[in-house]
C-alpha positions as CSV (number, residue, x, y, z in Angstrom):
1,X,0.0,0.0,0.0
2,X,1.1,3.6,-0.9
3,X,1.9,5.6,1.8
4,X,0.9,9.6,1.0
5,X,-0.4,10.9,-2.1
6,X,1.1,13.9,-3.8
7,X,-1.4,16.7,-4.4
8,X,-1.9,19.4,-6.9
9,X,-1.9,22.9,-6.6
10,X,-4.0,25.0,-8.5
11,X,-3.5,28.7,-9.0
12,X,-6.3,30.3,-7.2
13,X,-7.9,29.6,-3.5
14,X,-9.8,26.0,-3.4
15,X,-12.2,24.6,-1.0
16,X,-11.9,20.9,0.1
17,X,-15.0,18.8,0.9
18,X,-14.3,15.9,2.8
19,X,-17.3,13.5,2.7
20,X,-18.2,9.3,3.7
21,X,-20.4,6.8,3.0
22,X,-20.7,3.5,4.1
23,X,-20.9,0.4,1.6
24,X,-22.4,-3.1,2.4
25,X,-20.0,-4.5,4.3
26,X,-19.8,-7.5,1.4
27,X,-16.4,-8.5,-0.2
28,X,-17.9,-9.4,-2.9
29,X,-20.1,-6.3,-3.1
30,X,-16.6,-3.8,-2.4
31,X,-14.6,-5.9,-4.7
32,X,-17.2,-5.0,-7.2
33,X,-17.7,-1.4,-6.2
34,X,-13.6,-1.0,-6.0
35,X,-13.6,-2.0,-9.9
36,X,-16.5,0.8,-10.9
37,X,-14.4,2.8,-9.6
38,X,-10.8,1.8,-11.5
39,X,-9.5,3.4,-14.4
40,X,-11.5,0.1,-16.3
41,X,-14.1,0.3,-14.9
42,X,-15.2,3.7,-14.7
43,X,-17.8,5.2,-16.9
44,X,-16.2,8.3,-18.8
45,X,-20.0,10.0,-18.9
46,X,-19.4,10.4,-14.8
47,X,-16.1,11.4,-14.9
48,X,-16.9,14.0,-17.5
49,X,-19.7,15.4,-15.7
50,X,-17.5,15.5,-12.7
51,X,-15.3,17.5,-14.3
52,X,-18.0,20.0,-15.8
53,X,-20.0,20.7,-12.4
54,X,-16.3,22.6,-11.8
55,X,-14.6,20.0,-9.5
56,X,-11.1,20.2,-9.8
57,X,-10.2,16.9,-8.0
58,X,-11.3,14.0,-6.3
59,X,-11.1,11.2,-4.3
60,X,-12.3,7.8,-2.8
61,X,-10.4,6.2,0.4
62,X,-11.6,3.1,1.8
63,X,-11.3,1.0,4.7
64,X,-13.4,-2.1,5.1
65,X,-16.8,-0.6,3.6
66,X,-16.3,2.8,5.5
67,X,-15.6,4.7,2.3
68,X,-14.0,9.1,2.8
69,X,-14.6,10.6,-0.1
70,X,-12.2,14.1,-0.6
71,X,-13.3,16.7,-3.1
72,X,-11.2,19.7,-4.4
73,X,-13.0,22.7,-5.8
74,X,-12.7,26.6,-6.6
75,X,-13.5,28.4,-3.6
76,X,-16.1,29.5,-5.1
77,X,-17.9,27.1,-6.5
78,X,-21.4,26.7,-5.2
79,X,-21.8,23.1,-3.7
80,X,-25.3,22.9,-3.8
81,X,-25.7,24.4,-7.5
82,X,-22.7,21.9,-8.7
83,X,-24.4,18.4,-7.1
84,X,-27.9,19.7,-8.7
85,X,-26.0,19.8,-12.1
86,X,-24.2,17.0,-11.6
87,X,-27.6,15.1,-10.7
88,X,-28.8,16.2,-14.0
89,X,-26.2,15.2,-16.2
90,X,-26.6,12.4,-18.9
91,X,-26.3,8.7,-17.5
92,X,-26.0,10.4,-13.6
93,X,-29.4,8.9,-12.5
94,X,-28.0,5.1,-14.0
95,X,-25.1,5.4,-12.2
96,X,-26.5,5.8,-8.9
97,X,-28.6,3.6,-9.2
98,X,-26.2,1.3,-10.2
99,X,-24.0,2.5,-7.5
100,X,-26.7,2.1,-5.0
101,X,-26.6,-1.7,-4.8
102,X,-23.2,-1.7,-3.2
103,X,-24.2,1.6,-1.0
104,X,-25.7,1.8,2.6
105,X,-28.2,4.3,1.3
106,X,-32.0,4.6,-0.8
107,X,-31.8,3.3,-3.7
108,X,-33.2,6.6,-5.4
109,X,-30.6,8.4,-3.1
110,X,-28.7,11.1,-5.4
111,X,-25.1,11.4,-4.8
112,X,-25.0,14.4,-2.6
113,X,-27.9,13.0,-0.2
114,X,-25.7,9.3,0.1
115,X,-22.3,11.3,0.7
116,X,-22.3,12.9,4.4
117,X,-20.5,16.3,4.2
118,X,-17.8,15.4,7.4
119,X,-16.8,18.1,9.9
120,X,-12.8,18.9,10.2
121,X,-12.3,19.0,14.1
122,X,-8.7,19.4,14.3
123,X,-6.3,21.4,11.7
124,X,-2.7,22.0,12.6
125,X,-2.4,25.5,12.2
126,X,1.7,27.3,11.2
């Protein structure tokens, strides 16, 4: 396993969003939900429309089926405006739905309603 990730820096101010979920705690299920979300088996039309609701970045850290889900964005992006594009978009709807099987959540849950937005309690500050 990789230990640290390198990030990116972008030119203006971004805003992180650090979200988690919880999968069916399944191997099966996560082995299947792990490939969905390789560079095989993801479906371009969701990357695409990531891209285009004005996310910079993202990404998907599991352990067991607690998944965190870390989401770089201009700082000011609106949240709420991007996720109700992005719930919009071409081939979104399948996706969850798809998605959904593997997913502690409703099945007609849209992404921002299965993703809980975490709180930072501790930053260490210069």
């Amino acid at each position: 396993m990789e230990k640290g990730y390198l990030q990116k820096h972008y030119e203006g101010p971004v805003k992180r969003y650090v979200q988690t979920l919880e999968l069916k705690d399944d191997p099966e299920l996560i082995r299947q939900y792990r490939h969905l979300h390789s560079p095989e088996g993801a479906w371009p039309e969701i990357l695409e429309g990531i891209r285009a609701c004005g996310i910079l970045e993202m990404e998907i850290y599991i352990l067991g089926p607690r998944l965190v889900m870390i989401v770089d964005a201009p700082a000011d992006l609106d949240w709420e405006a991007a996720m109700t594009k992005m719930a919009s978009l071409p081939r979104q709807a399948e996706w969850e739905a798809v998605v959904a099987q593997f997913q502690r959540c409703a099945a007609d849950a849209r992404s921002d309603e299965k993703w809980q937005m975490m709180e930072r309690m501790f930053y260490l500050y210069e």
